[in-house]
C-alpha positions in Angstrom: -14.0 8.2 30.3 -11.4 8.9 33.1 -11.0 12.0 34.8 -8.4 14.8 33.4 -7.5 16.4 29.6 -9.6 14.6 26.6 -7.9 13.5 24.7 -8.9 12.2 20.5 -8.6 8.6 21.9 -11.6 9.2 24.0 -13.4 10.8 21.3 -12.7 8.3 19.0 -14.3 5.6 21.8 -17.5 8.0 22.0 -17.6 8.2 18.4 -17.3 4.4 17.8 -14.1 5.0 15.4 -10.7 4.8 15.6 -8.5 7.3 16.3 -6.6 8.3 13.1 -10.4 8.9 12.0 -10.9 11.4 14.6 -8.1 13.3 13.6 -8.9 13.4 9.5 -12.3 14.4 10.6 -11.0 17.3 13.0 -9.2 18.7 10.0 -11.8 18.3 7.8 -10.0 15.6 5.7 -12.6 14.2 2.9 -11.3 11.0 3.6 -14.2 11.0 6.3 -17.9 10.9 5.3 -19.8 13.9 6.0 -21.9 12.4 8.4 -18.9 10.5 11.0 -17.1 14.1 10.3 -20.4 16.1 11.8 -20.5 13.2 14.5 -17.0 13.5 15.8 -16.5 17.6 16.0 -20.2 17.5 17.6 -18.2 15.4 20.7 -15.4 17.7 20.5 -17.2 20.5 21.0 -19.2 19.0 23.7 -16.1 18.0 25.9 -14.7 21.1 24.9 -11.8 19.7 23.3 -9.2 21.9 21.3 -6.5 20.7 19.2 -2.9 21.0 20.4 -1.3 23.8 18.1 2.1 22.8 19.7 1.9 18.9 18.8 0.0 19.5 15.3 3.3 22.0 14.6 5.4 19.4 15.7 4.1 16.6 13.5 4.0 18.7 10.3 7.9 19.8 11.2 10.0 17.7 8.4 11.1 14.4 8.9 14.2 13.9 6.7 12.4 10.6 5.6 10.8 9.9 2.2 8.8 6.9 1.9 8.7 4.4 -1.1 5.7 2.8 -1.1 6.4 -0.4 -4.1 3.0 -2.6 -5.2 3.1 -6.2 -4.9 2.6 -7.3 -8.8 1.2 -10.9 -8.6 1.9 -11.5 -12.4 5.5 -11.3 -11.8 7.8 -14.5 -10.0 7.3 -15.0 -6.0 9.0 -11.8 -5.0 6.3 -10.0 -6.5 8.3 -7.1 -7.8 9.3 -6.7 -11.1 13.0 -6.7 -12.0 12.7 -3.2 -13.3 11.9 -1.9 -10.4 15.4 -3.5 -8.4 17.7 -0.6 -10.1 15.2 2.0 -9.5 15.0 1.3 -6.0 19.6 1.2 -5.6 18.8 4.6 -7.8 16.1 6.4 -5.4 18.4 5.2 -2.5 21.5 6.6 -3.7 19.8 10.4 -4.1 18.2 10.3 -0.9 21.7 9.6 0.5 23.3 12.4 -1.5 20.5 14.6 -0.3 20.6 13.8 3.0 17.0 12.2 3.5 16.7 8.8 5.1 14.7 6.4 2.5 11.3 4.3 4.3 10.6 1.2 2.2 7.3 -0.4 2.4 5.5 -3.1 0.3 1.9 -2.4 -0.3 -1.2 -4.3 -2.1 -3.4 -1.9 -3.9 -6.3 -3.8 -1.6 -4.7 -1.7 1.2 -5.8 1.6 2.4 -2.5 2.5 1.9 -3.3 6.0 1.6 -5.1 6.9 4.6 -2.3 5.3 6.5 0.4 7.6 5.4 -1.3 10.5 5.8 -1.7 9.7 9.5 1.4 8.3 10.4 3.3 11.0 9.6 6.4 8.8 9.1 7.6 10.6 5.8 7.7 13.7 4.0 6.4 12.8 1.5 5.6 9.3 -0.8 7.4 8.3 -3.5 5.0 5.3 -5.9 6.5 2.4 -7.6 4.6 -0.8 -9.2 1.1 0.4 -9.2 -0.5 -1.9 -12.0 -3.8 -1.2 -13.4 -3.8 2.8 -13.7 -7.8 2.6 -14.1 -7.9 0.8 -10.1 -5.2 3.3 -8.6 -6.0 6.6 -10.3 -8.7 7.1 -7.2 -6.0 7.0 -5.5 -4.0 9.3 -6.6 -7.0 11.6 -6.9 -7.2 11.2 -3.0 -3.7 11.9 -2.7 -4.4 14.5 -4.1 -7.5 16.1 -2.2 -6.4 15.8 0.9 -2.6 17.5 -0.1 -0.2 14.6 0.4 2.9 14.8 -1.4 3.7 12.8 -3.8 5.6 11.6 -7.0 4.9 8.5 -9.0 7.1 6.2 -11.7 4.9 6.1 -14.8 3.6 7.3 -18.3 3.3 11.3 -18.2 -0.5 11.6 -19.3 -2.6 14.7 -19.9 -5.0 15.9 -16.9 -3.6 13.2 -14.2 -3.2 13.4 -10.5 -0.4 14.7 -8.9 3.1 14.9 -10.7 4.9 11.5 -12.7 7.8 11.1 -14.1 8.7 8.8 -16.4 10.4 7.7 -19.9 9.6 8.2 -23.3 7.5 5.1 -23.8 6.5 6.2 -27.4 9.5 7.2 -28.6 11.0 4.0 -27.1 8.7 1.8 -29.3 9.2 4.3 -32.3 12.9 3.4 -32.1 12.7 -0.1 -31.6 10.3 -1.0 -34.3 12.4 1.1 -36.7 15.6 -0.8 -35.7 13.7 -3.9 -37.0 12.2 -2.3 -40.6 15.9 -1.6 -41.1 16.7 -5.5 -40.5 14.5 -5.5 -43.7 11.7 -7.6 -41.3 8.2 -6.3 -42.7 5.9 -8.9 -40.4 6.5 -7.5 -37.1 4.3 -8.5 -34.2 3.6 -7.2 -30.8 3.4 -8.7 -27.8 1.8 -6.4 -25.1 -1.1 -4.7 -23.3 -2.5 -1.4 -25.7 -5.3 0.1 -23.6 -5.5 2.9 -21.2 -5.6 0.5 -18.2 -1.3 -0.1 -18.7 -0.9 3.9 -20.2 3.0 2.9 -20.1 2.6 -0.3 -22.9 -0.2 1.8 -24.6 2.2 4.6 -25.5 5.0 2.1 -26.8 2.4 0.5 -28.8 1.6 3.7 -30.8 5.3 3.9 -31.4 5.1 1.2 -32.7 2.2 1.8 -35.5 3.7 4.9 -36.1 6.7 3.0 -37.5 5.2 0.7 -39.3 3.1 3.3 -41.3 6.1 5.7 -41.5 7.0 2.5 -43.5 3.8 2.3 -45.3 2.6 -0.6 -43.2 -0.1 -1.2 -42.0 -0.6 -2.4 -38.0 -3.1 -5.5 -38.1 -4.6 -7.7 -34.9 -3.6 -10.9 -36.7 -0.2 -9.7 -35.6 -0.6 -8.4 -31.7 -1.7 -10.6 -28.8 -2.3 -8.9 -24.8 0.1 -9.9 -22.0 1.3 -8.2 -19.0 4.6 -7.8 -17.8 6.2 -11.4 -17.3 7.5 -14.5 -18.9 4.7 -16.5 -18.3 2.4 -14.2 -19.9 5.2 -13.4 -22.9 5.2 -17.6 -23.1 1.4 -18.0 -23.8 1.0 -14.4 -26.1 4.0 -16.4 -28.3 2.1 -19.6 -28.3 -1.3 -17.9 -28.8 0.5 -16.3 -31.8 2.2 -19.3 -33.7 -1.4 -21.2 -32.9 -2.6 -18.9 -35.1 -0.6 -19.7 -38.0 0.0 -15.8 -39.4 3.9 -15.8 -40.6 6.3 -13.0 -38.7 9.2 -12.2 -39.4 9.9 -10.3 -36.0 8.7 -9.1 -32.6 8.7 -6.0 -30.3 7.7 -7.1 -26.8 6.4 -4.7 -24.5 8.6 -5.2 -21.7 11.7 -7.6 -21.8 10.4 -10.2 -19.2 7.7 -10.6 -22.2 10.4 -10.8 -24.8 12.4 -13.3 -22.2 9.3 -15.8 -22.3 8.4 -15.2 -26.3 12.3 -16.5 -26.9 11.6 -19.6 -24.8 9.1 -20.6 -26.8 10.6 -19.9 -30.4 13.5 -22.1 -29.3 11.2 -24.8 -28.0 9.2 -24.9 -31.4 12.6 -24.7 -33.4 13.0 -21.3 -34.6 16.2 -19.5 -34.7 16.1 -15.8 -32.8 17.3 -13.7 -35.0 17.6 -15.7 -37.9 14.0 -16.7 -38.1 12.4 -13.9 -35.8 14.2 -10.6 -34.8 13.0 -9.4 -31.2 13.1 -6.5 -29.1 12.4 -5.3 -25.5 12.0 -3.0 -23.6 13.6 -1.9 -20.2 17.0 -3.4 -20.3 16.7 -5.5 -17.2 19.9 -7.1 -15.8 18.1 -10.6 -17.5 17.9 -9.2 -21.0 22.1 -9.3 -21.0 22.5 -12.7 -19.9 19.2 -13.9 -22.2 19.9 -16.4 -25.3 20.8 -14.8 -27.3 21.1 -11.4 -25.4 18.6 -9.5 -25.8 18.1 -5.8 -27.5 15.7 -3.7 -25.5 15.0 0.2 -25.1 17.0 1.0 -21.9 15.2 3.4 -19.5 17.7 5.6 -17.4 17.0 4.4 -14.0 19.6 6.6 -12.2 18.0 9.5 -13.9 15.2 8.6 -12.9 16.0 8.2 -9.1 17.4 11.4 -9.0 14.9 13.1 -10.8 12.2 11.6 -8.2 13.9 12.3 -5.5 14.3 15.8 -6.3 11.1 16.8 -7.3 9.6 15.0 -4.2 11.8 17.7 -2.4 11.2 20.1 -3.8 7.4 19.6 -3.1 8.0 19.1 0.7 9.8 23.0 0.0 6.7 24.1 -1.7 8.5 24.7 -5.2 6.6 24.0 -7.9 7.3 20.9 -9.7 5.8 19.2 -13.2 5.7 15.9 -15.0 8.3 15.1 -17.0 9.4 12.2 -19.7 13.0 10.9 -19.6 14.9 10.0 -22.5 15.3 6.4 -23.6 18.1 4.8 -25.5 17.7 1.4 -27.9 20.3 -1.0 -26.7 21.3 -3.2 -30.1 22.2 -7.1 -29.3 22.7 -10.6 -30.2 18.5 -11.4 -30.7 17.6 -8.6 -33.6 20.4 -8.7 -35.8 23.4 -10.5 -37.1 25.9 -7.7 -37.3 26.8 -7.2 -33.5 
């Protein structure tokens, strides 16, 4: 070790870990086991090392930066990002503008330790999340976002005891409306086409919607009718052909997201029935694709400027230390060419 001030480089190379390590486990961040946490302040004290008030002031002064951090989604097309997500991001971008905050966009796999990194780095504010997947593999994450006081705001179903804040629409009143708008095309035989467990809360809470209209209806909901898929054509393509293998009659369909919907129509066509003569269908999200679909798609349309604003804003207000809670956005059903005749 050379002569002069330590410095947490030369602690992290007595240590036998990196850098940014030394510094979580100087602060006491439970990011770092107990042990390597014991190991490091044990060198510190020994080379009599103190922290530099003056630098760690400086690095927790505000950066004017938020950072988007958007998930790669491999079940989507090569860019990996779900259309959805395009408008958010022009949304999120616009209110960080009009709040004066510059915007730091970065691509992440949940195989990352994407985390850690951001709490180190110091580059932003605060974190907004986009495109997380399976909320089962990333709640941890969010837990550790939480335990070691980043801030943060995520895009996604508002859920009863989860980390951090989220906002997002309302999924089940989405689904509600939608399946009503196809009772009252008299269909009666209405199929689903999505994921319902807790693993995609977002989908679960449109399904329930959409029992809930069926047995407002005095229907009942049955498996014969609803096949899993996740958000893309391909998987909307083989949930429709899994569903006409089967042989049950349907008179309809409310997709869980419109790239399903997009890839249930392909098929229809390609095995000769008529959308919406022979099978009403419905989205959900109102992508710029559902428009210029054949025929064009109706779909629940999420608010996606709202939405930026309102993320933006409560990520602020965080940073301010204003206290800030999960909230569901309104959702409008958007009627068009593939659920009924009249438009």
């Amino acid at each position: 070790m050379a002569k002069g001030k330590v410095t947490s480089f030369d602690i992290a190379h007595l240590a036998g870990v990196s850098q940014p390590t030394v510094s979580r486990a100087l602060r006491d961040s439970p990011l770092v086991n107990e042990a390597t946490r014991r190991k490091v302040q044990e060198i510190a004290a020994k080379l009599n090392y103190k922290v530099d008030k003056n630098a760690s002031n400086l690095r927790c002064q505000h950066s004017e930066t938020l950072a988007l951090l958007l998930f790669e989604d491999e079940n989507i097309d090569d860019s990996f990002i779900n259309p959805f997500f395009h408008a958010m991001l022009a949304s999120i971008t616009r209110a960080c503008a009009a709040r004066g905050y510059d915007l730091l966009i970065s691509f992440q796999q949940m195989s990352q330790d994407w985390h850690a990194e951001f709490e180190d780095s110091k580059k932003a504010d605060g974190l907004i999340l986009l495109g997380y997947g399976d909320y089962e593999v990333y709640r941890a994450r969010l837990e550790q976002l939480v335990a070691q006081g980043t801030r943060f705001v995520r895009w996604g179903a508002v859920i009863e005891g989860q980390p951090g804040v989220s906002i997002g629409s309302d999924n089940a009143l989405g689904g509600l409306e939608a399946t009503r708008h196809l009772l009252a095309q008299g269909r009666r035989r209405i199929a689903w086409i999505g994921d319902s467990s807790r693993h995609y809360p977002e989908f679960q809470a449109r399904f329930r919607g959409y029992q809930k209209a069926l047995r407002e209806a005095g229907l009942t909901p049955t498996n014969e009718l609803r096949v899993s898929a996740l958000s893309s054509e391909s998987d909307g393509r083989a949930a429709m052909e899994a569903l006409l293998n089967r042989g049950s009659s349907f008179d309809a369909l409310f997709a869980a997201s419109d790239l399903i919907a997009i890839g249930a129509m392909q098929v229809l066509a390609e095995r000769g029935l008529r959308v919406p003569e022979d099978v009403s269908v419905v989205g959900f999200d109102d992508i710029p694709m559902a428009r210029h679909a054949r025929p064009a798609l109706s779909t629940v349309a999420q608010d996606t400027r709202l939405a930026g604003q309102i993320l933006v804003d409560t990520l602020i207000d965080q940073i301010h230390a204003k206290e800030t809670r999960s909230q569901r956005l309104p959702v409008k059903l958007v009627v068009r060419q593939s659920s009924t005749t009249d438009t």
